[in-house]
Residue, then its C-alpha position, 0 to 999 in steps of 0.5 A: x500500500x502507498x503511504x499517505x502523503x500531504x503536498x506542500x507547497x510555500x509560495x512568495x510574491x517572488x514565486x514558488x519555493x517548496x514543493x514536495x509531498x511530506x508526511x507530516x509539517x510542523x508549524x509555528x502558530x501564536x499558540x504554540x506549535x500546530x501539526x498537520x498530516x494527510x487526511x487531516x481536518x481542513x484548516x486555515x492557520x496564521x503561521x508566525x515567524x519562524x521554522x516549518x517542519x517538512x518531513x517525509x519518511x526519509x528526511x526532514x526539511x527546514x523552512x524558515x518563514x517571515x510568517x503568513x498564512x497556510x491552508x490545508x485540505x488533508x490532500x495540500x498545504x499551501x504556505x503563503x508568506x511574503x520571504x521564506x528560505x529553505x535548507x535541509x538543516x538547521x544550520x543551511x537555513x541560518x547560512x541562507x540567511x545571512x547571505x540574503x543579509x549580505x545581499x547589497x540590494x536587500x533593502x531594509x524592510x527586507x533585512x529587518x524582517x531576515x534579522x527578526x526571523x534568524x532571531x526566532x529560529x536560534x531562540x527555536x534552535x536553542x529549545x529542546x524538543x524535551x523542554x518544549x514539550x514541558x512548557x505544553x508547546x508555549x513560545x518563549 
């Protein structure tokens, strides 16, 4: 049997940057951290700055986000958000990030949005999933 999966897609006003099936998403909402799988119920979220969670069975994808909104189907969950940057690790997001603000024609909206949004992943990066989990998921 094929495993289920859910399509995931993040969109900015530059144009598409992720799109690939995943199993399940871990999202960052103002009430702490929302999961999403296929066939899940349909929902609207207000996603925060911050990193998403793309896994499959055999990987895990990071997306950092200046935030916006995602809507889910149970069969797709499209991102919309005005800058996202994606990398297989933690640490390829956070290089991605600092060459974006390293980029002479970033102008300052952009870069402080870039530096509000590398702020939050390090607060994220510094949190144990352990001590997350015994804060009931609230953000710090």
């Amino acid at each position: 049997m094929r495993e289920q999966t859910l399509r995931f897609m993040v969109r900015t006003p530059l144009g598409g940057v992720v799109d690939q099936r995943v199993t399940s998403l871990r999202v960052p909402t103002d009430t702490g951290q929302v999961g999403l799988r296929p066939r899940s119920e349909p929902a609207a979220l207000v996603v925060e700055s911050g990193l998403v969670l793309a896994s499959d069975r055999d990987a895990e994808r990071f997306v950092a986000t200046a935030g916006g909104l995602l809507r889910c189907d149970g069969r797709e969950a499209v991102l919309l958000t005005p800058l996202a940057v994606v990398g297989d690790t933690a640490e390829a997001v956070r290089v991605e990030i600092e060459r974006a603000l390293e980029t002479p024609s970033a102008d300052r909206e952009l870069r402080a949005v870039l530096q509000r949004l590398e702020a939050g992943i390090l607060q994220e990066l510094r949190r144990s999933p352990v001590s997350a989990a015994g804060r009931g998921g609230e953000r710090g």
